[in-house]
C-alpha positions in Angstrom: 16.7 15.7 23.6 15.9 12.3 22.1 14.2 12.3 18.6 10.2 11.4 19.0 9.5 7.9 18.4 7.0 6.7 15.7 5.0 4.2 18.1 3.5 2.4 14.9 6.5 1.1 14.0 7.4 -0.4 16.8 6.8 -4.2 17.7 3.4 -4.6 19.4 5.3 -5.9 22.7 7.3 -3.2 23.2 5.2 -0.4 22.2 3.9 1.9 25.1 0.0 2.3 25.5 -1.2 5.5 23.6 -4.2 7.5 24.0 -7.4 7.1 22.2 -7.9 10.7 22.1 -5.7 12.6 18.7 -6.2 16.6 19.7 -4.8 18.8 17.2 -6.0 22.2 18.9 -5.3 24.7 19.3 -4.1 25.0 16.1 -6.7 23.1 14.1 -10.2 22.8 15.8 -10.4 19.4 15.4 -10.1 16.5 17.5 -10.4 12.6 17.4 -11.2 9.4 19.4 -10.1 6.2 17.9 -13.3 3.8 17.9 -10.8 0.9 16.3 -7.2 1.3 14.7 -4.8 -0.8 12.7 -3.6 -2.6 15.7 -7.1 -3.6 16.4 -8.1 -4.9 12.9 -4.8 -6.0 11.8 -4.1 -3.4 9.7 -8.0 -3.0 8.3 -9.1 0.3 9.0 -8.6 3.6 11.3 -11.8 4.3 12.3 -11.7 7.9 14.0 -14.9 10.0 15.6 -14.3 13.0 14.3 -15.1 16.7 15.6 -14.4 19.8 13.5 -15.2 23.1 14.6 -16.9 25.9 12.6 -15.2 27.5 10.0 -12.5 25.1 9.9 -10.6 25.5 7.2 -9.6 22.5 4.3 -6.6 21.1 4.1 -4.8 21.2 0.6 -6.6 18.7 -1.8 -4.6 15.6 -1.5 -4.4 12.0 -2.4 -4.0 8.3 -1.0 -3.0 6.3 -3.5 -3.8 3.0 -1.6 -6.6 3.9 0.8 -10.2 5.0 1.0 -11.0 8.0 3.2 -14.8 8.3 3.8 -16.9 10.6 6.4 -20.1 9.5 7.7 -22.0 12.5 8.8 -23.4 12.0 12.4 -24.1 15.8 13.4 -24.2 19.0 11.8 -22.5 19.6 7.9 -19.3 18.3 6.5 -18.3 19.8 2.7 -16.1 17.5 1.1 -14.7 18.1 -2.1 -14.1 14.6 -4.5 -12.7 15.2 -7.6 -12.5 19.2 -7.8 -16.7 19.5 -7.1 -17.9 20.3 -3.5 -20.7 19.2 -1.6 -22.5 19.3 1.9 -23.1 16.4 3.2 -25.2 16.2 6.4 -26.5 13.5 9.0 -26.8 10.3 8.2 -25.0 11.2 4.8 -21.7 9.6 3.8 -19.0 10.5 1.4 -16.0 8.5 0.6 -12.9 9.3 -1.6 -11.8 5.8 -3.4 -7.9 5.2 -3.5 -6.6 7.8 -5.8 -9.3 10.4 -5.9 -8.5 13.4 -5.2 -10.4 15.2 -2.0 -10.5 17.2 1.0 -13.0 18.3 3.7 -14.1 21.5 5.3 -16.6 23.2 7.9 -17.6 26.3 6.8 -20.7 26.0 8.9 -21.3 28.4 12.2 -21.9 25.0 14.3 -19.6 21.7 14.6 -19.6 18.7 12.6 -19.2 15.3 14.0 -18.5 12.4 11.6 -16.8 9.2 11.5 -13.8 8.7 8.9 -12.0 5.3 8.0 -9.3 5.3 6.6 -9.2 1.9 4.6 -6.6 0.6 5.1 -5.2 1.4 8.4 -1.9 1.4 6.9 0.7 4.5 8.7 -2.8 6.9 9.1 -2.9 6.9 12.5 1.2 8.0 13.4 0.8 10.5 10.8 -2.1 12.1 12.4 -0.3 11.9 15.5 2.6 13.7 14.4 0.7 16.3 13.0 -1.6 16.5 15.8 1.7 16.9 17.9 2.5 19.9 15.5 -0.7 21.9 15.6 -1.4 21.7 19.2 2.0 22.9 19.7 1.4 25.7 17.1 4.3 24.3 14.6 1.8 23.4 12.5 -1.6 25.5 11.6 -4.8 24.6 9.7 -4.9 24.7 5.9 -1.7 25.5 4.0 1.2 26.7 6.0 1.5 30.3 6.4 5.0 31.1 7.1 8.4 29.0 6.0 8.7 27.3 9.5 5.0 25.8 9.3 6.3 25.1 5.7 9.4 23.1 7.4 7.2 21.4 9.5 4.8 20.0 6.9 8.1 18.5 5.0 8.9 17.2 8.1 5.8 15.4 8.6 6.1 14.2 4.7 8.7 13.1 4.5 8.6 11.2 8.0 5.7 9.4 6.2 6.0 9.2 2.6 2.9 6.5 1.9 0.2 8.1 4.1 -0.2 11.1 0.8 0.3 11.1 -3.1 3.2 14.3 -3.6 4.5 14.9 -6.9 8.2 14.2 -8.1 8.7 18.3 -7.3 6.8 18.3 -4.0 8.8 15.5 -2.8 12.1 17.4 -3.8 11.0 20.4 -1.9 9.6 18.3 0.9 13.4 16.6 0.6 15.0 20.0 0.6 13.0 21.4 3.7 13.1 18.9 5.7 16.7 18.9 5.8 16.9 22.5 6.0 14.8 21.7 9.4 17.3 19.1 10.9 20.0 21.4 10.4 18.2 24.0 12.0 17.2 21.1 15.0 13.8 21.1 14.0 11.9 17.8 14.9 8.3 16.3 15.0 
């Protein structure tokens, strides 16, 4: 079996037409439809409507070092967490983590939330969410922090497949090192 290929990196000519559509159930209730992406700002923003369904759990507080992440609420409740204090945002509400902030969202509402989120810019967003997308719908992956030492593989995988898209310590990025080569030799791949 051929190794996936990371379509963002490819030159625009030769680089097959992809969805607009970025499910990542059923392992994560969430999906997306690109409204504009880095290929169509050159490189500005992602710019993603978002759904998240209830009780969705966060993902581990994380970091972009060069990149704003914001969600503009545009139905139902969105808690995001910026700099270790949460808050429910709601309709017509908008919260946005600056490059370097610490964050990370959650539903822990009984109805969905849509919302819009940028990523600022586009930079490698877009084939990271891809590949995880790729990994939760095909249960590799689940929501939150992994919860067995495969998911944990995985998320190394994905990591260290794209080392800009979040901030990981000196020791995370070992371990992420370590497990993703544990996961080649095994013939794991995203």
């Amino acid at each position: 079996m051929e190794p996936p290929v990371n379509i963002a990196s490819l030159d625009p000519a030769n680089r097959p037409t992809a969805t607009r559509r970025i499910d990542f159930r059923p392992g994560q209730d969430m999906y997306w439809e690109i409204v504009r992406n880095g290929q169509d700002t050159d490189g500005e923003v992602l710019e993603v409507n978002s759904w998240l369904g209830p009780h969705s759990p966060s993902p581990p507080v994380h970091v972009h070092d060069n990149a704003e992440d914001s969600f503009e609420i545009v139905e139902g409740r969105l808690d995001v967490k910026l700099d270790g204090t949460w808050r429910t945002y709601g309709p017509g509400e908008r919260a946005a983590a600056a490059p370097g902030v610490r964050h990370t969202l959650r539903n822990t509402h009984d109805e969905p939330v849509r919302f819009i989120n940028c990523h600022r810019p586009a930079a490698d967003y877009e084939a990271f969410f891809r590949d995880m997308a790729s990994l939760t719908s095909t249960g590799k992956m689940g929501a939150g922090t992994p919860h067995s030492p495969r998911q944990a593989i995985y998320a190394a995988m994905l990591f260290k497949a794209h080392p800009t898209a979040i901030r990981t310590s000196r020791l995370q990025r070992f371990a992420f090192a370590s497990l993703s080569g544990l996961g080649r030799m095994l013939g794991m791949s995203l």
